[in-house]
Backbone bond lengths (Angstrom), bond angles and torsions (degrees), N, CA, C in turn:
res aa  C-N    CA-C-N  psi(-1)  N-CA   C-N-CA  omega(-1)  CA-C   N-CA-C  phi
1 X - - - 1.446 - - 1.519 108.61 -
2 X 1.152 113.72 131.36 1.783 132.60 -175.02 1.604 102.16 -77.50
3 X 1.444 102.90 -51.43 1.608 92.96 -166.53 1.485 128.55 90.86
4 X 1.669 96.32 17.35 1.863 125.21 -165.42 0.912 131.83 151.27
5 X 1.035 120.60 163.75 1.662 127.59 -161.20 1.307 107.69 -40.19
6 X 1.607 128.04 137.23 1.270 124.02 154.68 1.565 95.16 -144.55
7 X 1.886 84.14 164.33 1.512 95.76 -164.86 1.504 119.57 -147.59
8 X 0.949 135.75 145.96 1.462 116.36 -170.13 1.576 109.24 -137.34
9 X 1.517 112.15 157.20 1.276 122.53 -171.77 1.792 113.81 -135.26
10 X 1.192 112.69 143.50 1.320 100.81 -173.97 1.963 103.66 -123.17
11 X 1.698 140.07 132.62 1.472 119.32 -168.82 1.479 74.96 -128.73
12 X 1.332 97.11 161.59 1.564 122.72 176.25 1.408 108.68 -103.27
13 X 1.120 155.73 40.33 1.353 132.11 172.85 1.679 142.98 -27.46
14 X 1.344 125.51 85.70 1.437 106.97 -161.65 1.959 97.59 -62.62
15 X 1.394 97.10 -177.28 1.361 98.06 -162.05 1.842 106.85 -97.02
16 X 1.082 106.05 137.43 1.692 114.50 -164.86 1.629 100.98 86.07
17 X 0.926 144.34 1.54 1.435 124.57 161.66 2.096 130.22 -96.77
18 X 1.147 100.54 -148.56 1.648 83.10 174.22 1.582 100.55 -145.26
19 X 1.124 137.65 144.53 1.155 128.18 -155.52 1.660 95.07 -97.20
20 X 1.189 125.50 -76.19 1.639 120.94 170.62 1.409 116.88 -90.84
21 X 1.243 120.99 178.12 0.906 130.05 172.59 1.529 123.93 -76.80
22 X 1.650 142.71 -141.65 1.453 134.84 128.48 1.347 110.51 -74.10
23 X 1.630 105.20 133.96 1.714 93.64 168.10 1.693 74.99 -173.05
24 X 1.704 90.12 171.34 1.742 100.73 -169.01 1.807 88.98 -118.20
25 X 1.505 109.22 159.15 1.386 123.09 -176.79 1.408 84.23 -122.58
26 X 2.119 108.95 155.20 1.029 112.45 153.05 1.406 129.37 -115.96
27 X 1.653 98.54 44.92 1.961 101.59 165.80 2.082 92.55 -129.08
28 X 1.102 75.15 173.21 1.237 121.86 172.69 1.604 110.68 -58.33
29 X 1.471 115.37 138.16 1.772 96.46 -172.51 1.469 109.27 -134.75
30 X 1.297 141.84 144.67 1.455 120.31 139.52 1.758 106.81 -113.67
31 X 1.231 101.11 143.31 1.090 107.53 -174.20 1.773 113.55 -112.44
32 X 1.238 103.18 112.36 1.562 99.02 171.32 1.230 137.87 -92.71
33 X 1.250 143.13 110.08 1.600 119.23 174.72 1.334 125.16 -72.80
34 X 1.228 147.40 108.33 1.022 144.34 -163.00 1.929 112.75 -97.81
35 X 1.456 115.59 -44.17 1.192 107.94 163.08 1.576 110.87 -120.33
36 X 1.606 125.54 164.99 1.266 115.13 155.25 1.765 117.62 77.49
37 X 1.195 123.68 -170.85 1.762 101.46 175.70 1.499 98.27 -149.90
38 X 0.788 96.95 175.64 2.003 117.00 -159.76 1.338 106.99 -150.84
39 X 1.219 94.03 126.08 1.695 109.06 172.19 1.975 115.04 -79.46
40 X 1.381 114.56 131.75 1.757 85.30 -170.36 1.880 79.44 -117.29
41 X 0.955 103.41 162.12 1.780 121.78 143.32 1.208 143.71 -142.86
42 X 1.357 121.47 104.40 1.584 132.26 -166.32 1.471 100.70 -79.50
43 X 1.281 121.15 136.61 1.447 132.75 153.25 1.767 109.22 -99.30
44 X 1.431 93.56 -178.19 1.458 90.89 -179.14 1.785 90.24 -131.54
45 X 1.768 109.59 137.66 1.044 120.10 -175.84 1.816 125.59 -41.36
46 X 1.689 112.60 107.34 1.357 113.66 175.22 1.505 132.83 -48.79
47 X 1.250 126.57 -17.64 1.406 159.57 150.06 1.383 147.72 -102.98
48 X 1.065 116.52 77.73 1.463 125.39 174.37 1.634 133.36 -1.85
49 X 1.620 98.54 -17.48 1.607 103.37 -173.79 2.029 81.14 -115.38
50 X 1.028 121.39 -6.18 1.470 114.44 156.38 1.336 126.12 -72.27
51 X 1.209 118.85 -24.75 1.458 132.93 173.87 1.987 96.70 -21.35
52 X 1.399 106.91 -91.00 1.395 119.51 -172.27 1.493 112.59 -117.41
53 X 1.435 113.42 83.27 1.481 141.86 -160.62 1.495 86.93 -70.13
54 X 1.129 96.11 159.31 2.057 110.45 175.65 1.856 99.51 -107.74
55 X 1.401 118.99 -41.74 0.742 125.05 170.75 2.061 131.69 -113.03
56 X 1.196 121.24 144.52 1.651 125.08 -171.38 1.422 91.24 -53.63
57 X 0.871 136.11 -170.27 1.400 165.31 -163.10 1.554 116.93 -142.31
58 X 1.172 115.87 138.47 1.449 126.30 173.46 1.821 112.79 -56.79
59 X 0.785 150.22 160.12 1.208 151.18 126.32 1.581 119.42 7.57
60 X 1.261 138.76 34.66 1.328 124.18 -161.77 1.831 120.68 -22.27
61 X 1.893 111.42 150.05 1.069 100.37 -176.39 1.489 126.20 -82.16
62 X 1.131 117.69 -135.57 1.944 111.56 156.03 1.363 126.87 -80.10
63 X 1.960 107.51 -50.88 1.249 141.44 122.25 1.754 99.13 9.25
64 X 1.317 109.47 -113.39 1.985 122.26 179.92 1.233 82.09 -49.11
65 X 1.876 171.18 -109.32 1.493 133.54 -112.88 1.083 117.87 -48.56
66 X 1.570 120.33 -24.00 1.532 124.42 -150.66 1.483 114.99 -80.03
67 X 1.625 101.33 -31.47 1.400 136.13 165.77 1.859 104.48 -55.55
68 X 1.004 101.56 -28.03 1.779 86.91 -155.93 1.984 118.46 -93.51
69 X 1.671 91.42 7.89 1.317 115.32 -179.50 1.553 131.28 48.32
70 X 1.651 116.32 -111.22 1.464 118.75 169.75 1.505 115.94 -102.18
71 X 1.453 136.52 118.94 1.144 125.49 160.10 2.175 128.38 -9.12
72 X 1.459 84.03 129.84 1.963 54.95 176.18 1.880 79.11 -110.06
73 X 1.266 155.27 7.63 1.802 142.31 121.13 0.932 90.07 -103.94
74 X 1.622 87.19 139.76 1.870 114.01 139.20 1.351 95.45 -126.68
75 X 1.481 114.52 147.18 1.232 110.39 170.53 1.931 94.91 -167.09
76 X 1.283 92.43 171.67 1.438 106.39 -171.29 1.561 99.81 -109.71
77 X 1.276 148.01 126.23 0.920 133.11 161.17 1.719 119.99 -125.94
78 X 1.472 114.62 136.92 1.636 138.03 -152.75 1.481 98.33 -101.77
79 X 1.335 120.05 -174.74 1.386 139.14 -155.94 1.558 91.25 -84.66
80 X 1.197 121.37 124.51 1.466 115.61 -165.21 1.328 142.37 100.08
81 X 1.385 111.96 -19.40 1.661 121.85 -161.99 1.791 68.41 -95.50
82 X 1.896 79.95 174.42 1.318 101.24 -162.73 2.002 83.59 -149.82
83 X 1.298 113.19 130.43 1.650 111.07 173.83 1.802 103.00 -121.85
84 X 0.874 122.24 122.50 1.685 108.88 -171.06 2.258 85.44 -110.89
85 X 1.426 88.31 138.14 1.805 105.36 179.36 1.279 116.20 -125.18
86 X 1.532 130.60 87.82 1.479 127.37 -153.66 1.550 104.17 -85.42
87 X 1.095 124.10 178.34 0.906 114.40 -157.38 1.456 106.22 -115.02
């Protein structure tokens, strides 16, 4: 038992494409791969009042990627891995 809202989402990625764009969420995540593998990359928030957003974020543009510098993960994750992204 959580003790609160939980919620779940399921994305299809075909293979060679990218499923979203850059953009920031404001929950909490675990991410599973269940088939196939996925490239992920975490940045770390360009703005200080981004830290713990109330609201997701649009799609960032090219403009805001340029801002978001070096990954602090990259990682590949396979049928099984599990990446948890708190919020």
């Amino acid at each position: 038992e959580f003790g609160c809202m939980v919620g779940s989402n399921v994305y299809l990625t075909p293979s060679g494409n990218q499923g979203f764009a850059p953009h920031y969420d404001d929950i909490e995540a675990f991410l599973v791969q269940i088939e196939g593998a996925k490239r992920w990359k975490v940045y770390a928030p360009v703005q200080e009042e981004l830290i713990l957003p109330r609201t997701s974020s649009k799609n960032l543009t090219i403009d805001e990627m340029k801002l978001l510098g070096e990954p602090i993960i990259e990682a590949t994750l396979e049928a099984g891995d599990t990446l948890y992204l708190p919020r």
